[in-house]
C-alpha positions as CSV (number, residue, x, y, z in Angstrom):
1,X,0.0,0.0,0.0
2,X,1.5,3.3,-1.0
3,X,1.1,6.7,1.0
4,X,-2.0,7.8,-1.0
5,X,-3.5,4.6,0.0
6,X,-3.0,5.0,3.4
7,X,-4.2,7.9,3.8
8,X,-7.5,6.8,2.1
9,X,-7.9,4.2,4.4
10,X,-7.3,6.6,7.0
11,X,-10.1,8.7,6.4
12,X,-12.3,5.5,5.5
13,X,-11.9,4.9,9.2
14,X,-12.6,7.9,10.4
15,X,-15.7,9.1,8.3
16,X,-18.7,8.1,10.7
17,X,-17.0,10.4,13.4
18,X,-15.8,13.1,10.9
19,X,-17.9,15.8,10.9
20,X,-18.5,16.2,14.6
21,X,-14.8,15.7,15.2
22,X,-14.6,18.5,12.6
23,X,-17.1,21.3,14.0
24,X,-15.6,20.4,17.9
25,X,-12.1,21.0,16.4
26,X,-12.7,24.2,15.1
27,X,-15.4,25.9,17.6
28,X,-17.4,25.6,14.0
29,X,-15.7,28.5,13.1
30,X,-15.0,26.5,9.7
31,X,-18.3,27.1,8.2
32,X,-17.4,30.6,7.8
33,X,-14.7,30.4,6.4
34,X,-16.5,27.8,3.5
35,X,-18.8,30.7,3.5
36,X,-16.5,33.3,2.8
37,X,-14.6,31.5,-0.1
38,X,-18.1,30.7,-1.9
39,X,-19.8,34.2,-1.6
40,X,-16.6,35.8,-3.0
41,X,-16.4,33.3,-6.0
42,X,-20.1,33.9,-6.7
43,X,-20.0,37.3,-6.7
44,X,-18.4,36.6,-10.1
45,X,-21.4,34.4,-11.3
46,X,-24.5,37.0,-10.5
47,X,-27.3,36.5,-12.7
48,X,-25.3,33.9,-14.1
49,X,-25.3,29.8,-14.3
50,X,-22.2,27.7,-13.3
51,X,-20.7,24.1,-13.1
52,X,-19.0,23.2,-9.6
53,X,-17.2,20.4,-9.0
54,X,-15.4,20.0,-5.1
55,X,-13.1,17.9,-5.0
56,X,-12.1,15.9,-1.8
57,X,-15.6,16.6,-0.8
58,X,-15.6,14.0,2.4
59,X,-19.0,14.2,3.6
60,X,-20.2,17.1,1.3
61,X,-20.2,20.3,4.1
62,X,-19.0,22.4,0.9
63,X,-21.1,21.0,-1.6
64,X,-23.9,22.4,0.8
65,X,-22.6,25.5,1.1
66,X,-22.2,25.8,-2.4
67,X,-25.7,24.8,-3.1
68,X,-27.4,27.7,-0.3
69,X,-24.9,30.5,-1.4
70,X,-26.0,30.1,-4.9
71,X,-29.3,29.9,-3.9
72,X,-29.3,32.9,-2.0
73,X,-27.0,34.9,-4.6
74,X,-29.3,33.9,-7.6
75,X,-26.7,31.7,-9.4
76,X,-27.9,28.7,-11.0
77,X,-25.9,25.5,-10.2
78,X,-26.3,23.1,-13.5
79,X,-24.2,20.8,-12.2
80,X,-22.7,20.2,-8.9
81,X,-20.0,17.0,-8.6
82,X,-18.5,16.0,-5.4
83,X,-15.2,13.9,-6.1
84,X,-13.6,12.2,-3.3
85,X,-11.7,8.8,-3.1
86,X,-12.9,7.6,-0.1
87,X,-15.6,5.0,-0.3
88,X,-16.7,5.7,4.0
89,X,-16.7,9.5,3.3
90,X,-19.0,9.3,0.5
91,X,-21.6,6.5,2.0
92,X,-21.9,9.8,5.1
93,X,-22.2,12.3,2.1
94,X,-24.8,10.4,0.2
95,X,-26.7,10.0,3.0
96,X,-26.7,13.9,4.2
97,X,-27.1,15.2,0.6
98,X,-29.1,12.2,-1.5
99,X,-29.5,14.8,-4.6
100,X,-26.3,15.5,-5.1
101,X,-23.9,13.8,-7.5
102,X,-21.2,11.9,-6.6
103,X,-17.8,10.6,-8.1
104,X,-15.2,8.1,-6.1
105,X,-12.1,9.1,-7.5
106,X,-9.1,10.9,-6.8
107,X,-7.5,14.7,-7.4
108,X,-5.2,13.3,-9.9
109,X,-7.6,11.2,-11.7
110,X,-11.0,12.7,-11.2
111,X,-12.3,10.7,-14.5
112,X,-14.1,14.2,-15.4
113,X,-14.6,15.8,-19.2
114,X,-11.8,18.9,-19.7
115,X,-12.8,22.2,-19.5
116,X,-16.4,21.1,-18.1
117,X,-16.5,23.6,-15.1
118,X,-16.8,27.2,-14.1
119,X,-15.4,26.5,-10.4
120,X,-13.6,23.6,-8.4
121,X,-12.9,23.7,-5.3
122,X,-11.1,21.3,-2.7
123,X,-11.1,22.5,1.0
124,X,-8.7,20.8,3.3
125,X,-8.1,18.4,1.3
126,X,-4.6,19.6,-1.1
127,X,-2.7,19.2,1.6
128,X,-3.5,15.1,1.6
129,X,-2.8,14.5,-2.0
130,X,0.9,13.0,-2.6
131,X,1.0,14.4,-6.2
132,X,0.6,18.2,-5.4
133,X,1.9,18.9,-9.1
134,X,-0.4,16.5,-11.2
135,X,-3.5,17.3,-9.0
136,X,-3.3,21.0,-10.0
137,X,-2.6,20.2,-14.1
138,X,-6.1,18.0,-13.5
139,X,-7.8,20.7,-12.0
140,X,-6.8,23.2,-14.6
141,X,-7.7,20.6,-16.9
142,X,-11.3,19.9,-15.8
143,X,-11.6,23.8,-15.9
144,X,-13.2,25.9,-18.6
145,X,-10.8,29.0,-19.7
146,X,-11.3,31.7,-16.7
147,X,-12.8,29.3,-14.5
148,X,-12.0,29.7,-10.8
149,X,-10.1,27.4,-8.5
150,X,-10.6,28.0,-4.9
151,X,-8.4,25.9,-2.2
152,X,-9.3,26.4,1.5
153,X,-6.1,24.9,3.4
154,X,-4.1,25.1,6.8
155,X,-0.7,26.5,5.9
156,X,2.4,26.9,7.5
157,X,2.5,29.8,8.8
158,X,4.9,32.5,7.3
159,X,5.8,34.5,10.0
160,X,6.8,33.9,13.7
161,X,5.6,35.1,17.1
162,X,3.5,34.3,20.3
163,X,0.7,33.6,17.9
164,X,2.1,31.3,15.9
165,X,3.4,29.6,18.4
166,X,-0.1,29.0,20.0
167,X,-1.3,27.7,17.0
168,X,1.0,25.3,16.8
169,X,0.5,24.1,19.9
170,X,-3.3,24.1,19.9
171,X,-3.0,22.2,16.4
172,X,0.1,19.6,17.6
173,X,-0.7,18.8,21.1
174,X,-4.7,19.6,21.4
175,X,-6.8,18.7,17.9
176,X,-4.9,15.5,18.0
177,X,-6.3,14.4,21.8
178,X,-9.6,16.4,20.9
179,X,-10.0,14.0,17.6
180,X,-8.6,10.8,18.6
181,X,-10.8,10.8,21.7
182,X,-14.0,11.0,19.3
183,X,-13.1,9.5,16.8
184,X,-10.8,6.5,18.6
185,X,-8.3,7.1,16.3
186,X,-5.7,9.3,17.6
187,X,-3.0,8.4,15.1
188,X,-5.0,9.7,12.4
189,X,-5.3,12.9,14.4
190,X,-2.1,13.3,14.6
191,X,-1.0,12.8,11.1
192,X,-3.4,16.2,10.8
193,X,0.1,18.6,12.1
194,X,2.4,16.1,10.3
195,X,0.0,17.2,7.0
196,X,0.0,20.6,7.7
197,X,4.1,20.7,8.4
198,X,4.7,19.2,5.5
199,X,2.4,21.4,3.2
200,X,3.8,24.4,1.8
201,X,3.5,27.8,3.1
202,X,1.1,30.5,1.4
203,X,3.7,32.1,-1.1
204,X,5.2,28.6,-2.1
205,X,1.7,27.0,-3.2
206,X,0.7,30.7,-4.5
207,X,4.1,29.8,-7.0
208,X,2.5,26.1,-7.7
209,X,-1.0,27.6,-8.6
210,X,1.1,29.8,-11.2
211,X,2.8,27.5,-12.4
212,X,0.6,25.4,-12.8
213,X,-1.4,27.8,-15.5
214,X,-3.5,29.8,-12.6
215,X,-3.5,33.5,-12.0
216,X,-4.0,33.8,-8.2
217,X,-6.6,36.5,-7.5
218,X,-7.2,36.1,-3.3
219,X,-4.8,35.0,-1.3
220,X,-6.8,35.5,2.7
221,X,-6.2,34.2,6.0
222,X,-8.6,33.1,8.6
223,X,-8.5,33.2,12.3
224,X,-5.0,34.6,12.7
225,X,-3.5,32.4,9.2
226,X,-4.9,29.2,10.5
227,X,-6.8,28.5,7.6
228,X,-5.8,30.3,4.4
229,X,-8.1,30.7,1.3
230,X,-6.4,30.5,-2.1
231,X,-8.9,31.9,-5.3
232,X,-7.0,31.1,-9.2
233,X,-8.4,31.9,-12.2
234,X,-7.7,29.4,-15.5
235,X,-5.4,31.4,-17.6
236,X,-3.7,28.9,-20.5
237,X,-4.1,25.0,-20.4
238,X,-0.9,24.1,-18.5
């Protein structure tokens, strides 16, 4: 079993305790940050209809979120995807969203038509996949010309100081007790500030989102850079 692999089974095993792990982890502060990177892309859809696909969609929070923002900003969704390779995961988002479409497969191989959406999104989720490089030459792929990529991630923080330093320790020595206790699986809590160690830092995945045939538009922390929202528009197929 390779590393990709792994991790799949990891979050196979934790997906009936996932989303309450999730909102007790992050005071359900989470929600608004989803929130925030959906009304900002929609603002450039008024009036208008789009494709969405969200990749590493789990148990489908963003696809929601995606669904009542449109809803409430007057854009029409004619299709919505959720893409996500783990079989546990999508059995949970099936059952909380039964109309929504759904697709096992992975960010490298999403098995989708090129240029076939407006937006694609993946929150939490980039940091997971092994192949950074090929998962963002598939995105741009599935992408129409000046469609919108929107990553929600937790990123290494760029700058050091008291608060950084309690962010690391909430997110090292506290989510890991907080979601292994739920979920009875601590070690897959703690590979969570292994992840987010070994992602890259704002301005280094900024660079992969160029090169990788994106023009980076919003680059926004949340709740002191804990959680950092990444909008890239579709310039050239890469």
């Amino acid at each position: 079993m390779n590393k990709q692999e792994k991790i799949i089974e990891m979050f196979d095993e934790i997906a009936p305790t996932y989303d309450k792990a999730n909102r007790i982890m992050s005071f359900g502060v989470d929600i608004s940050w989803r929130k925030s990177a959906c009304n900002q892309v929609l603002e450039r859809f008024l009036g208008g209809s789009v494709s969405i696909i969200d990749v590493a969609c789990g148990t489908g929070d963003m696809m929601g979120i995606w669904a009542k923002t449109a809803e409430e900003k007057g854009v029409n969704i004619d299709t919505l995807i959720g893409v996500d390779p783990s079989e546990k995961m999508l059995e949970v988002a099936k059952g909380k969203f039964p109309n929504f479409n759904f697709i096992k497969a992975t960010a490298t191989e999403t098995t989708l038509a090129s240029d076939c959406a407006e937006i694609l999104s993946i929150s939490y989720g980039i940091r997971n996949v092994v192949d950074l490089e090929s998962a963002l030459l598939e995105f741009n792929r599935v992408l129409k010309n000046d469609g919108y990529l929107v990553v929600l991630e937790f990123t290494k923080p760029q700058k050091s100081g008291i608060i950084s330093k309690m962010r690391d320790f909430y997110i090292s020595r506290i989510l890991p007790k907080i979601g292994g206790a739920i979920s009875k699986n601590r070690e897959a809590y703690e590979y969570l500030p292994e992840s987010i160690g070994n992602f890259l830092d704002s301005k280094n995945f900024t660079l992969a989102l160029q090169n990788a045939g994106f023009s980076v538009e919003v680059v926004q922390g949340f709740s002191f850079d804990v959680s950092t929202l990444f909008i890239a528009k579709k310039v050239r197929k890469a």
